[in-house]
C-alpha positions as CSV (number, residue, x, y, z in Angstrom):
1,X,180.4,21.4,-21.6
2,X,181.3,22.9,-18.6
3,X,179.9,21.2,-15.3
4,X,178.9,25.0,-14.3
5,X,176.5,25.0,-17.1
6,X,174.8,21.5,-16.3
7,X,172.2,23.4,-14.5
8,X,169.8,25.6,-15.8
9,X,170.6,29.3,-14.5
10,X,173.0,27.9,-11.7
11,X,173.3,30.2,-8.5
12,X,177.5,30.8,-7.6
13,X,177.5,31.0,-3.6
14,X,180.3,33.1,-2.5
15,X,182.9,31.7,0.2
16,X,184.3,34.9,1.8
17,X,187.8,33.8,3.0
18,X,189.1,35.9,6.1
19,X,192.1,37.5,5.9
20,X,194.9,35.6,4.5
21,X,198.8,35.5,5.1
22,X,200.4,38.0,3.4
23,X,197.1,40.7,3.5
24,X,196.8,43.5,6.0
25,X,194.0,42.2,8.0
26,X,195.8,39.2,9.2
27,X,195.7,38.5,12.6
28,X,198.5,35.2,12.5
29,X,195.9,32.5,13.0
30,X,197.1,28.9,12.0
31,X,195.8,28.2,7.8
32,X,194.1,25.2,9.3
33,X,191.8,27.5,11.4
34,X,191.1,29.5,7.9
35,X,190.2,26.4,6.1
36,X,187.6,25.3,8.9
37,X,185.8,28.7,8.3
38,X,186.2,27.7,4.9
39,X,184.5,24.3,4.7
40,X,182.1,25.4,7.1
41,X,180.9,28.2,5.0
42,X,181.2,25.5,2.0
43,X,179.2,23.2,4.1
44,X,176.4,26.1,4.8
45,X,175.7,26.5,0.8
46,X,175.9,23.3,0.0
47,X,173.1,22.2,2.5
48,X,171.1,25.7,1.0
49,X,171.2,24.2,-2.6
50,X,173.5,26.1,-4.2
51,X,175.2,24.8,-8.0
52,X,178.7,26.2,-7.3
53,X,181.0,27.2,-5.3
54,X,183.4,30.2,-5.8
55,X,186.0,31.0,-2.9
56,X,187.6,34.2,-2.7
57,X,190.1,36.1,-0.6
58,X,187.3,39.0,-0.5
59,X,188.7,40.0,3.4
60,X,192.6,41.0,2.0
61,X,191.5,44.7,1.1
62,X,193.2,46.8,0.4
63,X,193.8,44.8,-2.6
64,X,196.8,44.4,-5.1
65,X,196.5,45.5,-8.4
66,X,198.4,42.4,-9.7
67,X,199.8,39.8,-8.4
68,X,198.3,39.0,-4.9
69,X,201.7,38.1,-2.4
70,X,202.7,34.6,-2.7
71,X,201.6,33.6,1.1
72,X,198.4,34.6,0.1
73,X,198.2,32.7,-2.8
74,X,199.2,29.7,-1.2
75,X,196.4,30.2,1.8
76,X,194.1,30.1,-1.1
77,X,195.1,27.3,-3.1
78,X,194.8,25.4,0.2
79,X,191.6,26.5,1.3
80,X,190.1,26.3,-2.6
81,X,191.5,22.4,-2.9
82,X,189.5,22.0,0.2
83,X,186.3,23.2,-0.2
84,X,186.4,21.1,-3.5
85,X,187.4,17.9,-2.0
86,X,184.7,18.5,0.1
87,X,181.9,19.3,-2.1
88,X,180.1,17.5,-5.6
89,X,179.3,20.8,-7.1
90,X,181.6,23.0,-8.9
91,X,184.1,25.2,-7.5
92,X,186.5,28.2,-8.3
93,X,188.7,30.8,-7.3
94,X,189.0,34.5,-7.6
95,X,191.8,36.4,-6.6
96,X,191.4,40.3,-5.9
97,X,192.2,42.5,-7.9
98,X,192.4,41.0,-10.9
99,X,195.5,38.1,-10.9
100,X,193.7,36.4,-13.4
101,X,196.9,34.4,-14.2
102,X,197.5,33.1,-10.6
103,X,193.4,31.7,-10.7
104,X,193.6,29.9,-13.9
105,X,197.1,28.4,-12.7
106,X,195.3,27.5,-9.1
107,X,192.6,26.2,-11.1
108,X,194.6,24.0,-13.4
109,X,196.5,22.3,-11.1
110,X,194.1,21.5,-8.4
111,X,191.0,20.8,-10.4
112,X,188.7,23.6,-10.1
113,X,186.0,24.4,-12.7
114,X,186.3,28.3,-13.4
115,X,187.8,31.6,-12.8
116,X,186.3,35.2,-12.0
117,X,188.5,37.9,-13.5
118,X,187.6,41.6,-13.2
119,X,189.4,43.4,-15.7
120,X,188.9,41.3,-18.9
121,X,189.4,43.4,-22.1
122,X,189.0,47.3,-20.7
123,X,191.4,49.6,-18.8
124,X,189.7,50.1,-15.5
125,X,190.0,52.2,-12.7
126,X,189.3,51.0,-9.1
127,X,189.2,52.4,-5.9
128,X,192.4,50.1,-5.4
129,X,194.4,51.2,-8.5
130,X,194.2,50.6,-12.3
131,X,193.3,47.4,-13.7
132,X,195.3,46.7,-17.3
133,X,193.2,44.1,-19.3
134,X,194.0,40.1,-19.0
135,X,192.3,38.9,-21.7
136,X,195.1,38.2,-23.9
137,X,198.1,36.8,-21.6
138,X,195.2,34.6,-19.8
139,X,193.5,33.5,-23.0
140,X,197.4,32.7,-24.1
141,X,198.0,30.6,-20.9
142,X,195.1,28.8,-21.0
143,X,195.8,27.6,-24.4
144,X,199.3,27.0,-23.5
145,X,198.6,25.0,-20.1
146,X,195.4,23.1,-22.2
147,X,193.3,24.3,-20.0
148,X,190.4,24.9,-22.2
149,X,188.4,23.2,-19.3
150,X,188.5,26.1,-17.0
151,X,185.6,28.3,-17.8
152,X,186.2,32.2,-17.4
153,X,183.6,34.7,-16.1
154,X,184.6,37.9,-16.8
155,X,183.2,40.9,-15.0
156,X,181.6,43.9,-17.5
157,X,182.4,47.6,-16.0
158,X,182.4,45.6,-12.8
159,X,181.8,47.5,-9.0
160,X,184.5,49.7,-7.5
161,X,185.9,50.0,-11.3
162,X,185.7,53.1,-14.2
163,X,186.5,52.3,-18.1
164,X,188.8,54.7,-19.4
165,X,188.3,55.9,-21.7
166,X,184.3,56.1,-20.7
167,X,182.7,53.6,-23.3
168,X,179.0,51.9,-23.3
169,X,178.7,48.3,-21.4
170,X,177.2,47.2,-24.6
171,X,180.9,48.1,-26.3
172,X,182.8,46.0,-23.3
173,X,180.9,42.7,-23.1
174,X,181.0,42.3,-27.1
175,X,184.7,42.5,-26.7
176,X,185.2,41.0,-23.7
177,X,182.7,37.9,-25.6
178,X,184.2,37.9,-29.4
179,X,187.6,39.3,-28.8
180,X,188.1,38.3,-25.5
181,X,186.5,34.9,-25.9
182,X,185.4,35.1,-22.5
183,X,182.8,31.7,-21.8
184,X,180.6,34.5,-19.9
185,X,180.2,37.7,-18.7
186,X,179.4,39.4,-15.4
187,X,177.2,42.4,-14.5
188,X,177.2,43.8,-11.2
189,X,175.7,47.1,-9.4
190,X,178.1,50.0,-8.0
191,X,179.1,48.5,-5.0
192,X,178.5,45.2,-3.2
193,X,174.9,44.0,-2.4
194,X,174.3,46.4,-5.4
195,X,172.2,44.9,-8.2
196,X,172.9,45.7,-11.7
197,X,170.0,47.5,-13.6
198,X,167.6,45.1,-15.1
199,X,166.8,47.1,-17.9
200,X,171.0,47.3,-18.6
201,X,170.3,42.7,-18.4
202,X,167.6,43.5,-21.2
203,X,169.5,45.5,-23.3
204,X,172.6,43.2,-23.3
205,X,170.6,39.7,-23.6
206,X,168.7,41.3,-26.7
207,X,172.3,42.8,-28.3
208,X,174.0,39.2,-27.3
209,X,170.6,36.6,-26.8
210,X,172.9,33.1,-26.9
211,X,176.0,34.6,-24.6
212,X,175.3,33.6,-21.1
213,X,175.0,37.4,-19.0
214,X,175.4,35.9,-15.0
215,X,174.3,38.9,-12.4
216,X,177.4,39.7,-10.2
217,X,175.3,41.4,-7.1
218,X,172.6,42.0,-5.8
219,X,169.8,39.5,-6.3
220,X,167.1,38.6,-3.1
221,X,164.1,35.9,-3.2
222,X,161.9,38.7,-3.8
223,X,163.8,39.7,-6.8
224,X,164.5,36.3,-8.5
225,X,161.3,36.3,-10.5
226,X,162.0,39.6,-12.6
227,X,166.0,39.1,-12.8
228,X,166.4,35.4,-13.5
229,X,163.7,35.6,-16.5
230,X,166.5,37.8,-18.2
231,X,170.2,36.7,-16.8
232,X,171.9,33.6,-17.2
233,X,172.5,32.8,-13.5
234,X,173.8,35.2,-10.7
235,X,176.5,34.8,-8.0
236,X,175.8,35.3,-4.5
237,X,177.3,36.8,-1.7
238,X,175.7,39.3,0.8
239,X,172.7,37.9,0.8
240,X,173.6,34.5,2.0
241,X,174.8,36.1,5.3
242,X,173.2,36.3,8.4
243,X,170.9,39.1,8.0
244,X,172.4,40.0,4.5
245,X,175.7,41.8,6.1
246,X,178.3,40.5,3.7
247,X,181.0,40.4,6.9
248,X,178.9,37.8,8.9
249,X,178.7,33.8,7.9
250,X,176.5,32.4,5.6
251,X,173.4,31.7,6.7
252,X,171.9,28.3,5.6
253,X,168.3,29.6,5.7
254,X,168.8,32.7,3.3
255,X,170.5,29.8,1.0
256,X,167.1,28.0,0.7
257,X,165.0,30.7,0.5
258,X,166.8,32.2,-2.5
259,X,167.2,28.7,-3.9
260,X,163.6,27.8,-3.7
261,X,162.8,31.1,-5.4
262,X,165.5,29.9,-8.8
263,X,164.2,26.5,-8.4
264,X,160.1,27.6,-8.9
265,X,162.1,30.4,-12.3
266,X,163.5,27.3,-13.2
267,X,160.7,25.0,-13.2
268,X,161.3,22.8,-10.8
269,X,158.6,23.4,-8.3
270,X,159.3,24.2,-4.5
């Protein structure tokens, strides 16, 4: 079994990478000064409780459709070995838009426990470009590298994309779960900080009751209670920053907050 899945609905906390070689935003600081923000960030969720780790090059916009530009993937490789040499709990990578091939590769060679793709098994549009489907070169690669180990999350009608043709979510996640053979899905809200409709989290847990559904965006303490009796787990981003603005740093109060709030859904008192 994965080590994701050794904890009962485990909460992803997001590391939010600044800009990296090769994006538009970058400003030419030294990659040492980007992994600092990095462990720091690392550091702040660890100390909040979090179960995982998942770092991400979420400052590079405007994204690539694709391939992400090679000093851009080496920035992350670094800054991803990093963060899981310096933490016990489980770590992965995303790369945006969707070079699905690039994570499982990063996450084969330096050890990391899963992958976040957004374009699984549909034909998406996003505000960045289309998205083709990489279920079936990743699910070939992964089987070709033997790395079974990796466990991929992959996002459902995910923000800032559009299914063409228009299909129900219902439709996606089966194939994205029995065709796709995806080890979980993700369900996110419109946009970031966006939550996805609960009743949407009913509808698929009843259609799909032993998949495991994580939430993508969106969840606060106050909202724990009503969305963690139905999903799987959620990952976490704006609201672990300082005053829940997604461009600020994590803050580690917000962490244990939110963390108490899973640990009393979970059982495990306060």
């Amino acid at each position: 079994m994965s080590r994701l899945w050794e904890t009962k609905k485990p909460i992803i906390g997001m590391v939010h990478l600044p800009p990296l070689p090769g994006s538009p935003g970058y400003g030419g600081e030294p990659l040492e000064e980007i992994v600092r923000f990095a462990l720091q960030e690392a550091e702040a969720l660890r100390e909040g409780g979090v179960d995982a780790i998942l770092v991400e090059n979420f400052h590079d916009y405007p994204y690539p459709t694709g391939k992400v530009p090679i000093p851009t993937l080496i920035a992350a490789a670094v800054a991803a070995y990093r963060v899981k040499e310096a933490v016990d709990i489980p770590v992965g990578v995303n790369l945006l838009f969707n070079d699905a091939e690039d994570e499982l590769y990063l996450a084969w060679c330096l050890g990391l426990d899963f992958i976040r793709v957004e374009g699984f098994v549909d034909l998406l549009l996003s505000d960045m470009g289309p998205l083709p489907p990489a279920a079936p070169d990743l699910m070939r690669l992964r089987r070709s590298l033997g790395a079974e180990g990796v466990t991929i999350l992959a996002d459902v009608q995910g923000k800032y994309t559009h299914v063409v043709p228009a299909r129900d979510v219902l439709d996606s996640a089966r194939d994205a779960l029995e065709r796709g053979r995806a080890d979980a899905v993700i369900i996110t809200g419109a946009r970031t900080g966006q939550a996805a409709p609960l009743e949407l989290l009913r509808r698929l847990k009843e259609e799909f009751p032993d998949a495991r559904i994580l939430l993508g965006s969106g969840i606060t303490p106050a909202s724990v209670p009503e969305l963690l009796a139905v999903a799987d787990g959620a990952i976490v981003g704006s609201y672990f920053k300082r005053d829940g603005d997604v461009h600020n740093p994590v803050d580690p109060d917000r962490v244990r907050e939110l963390m108490a709030a899973v640990r009393h859904v979970r059982g495990e008192g306060r």
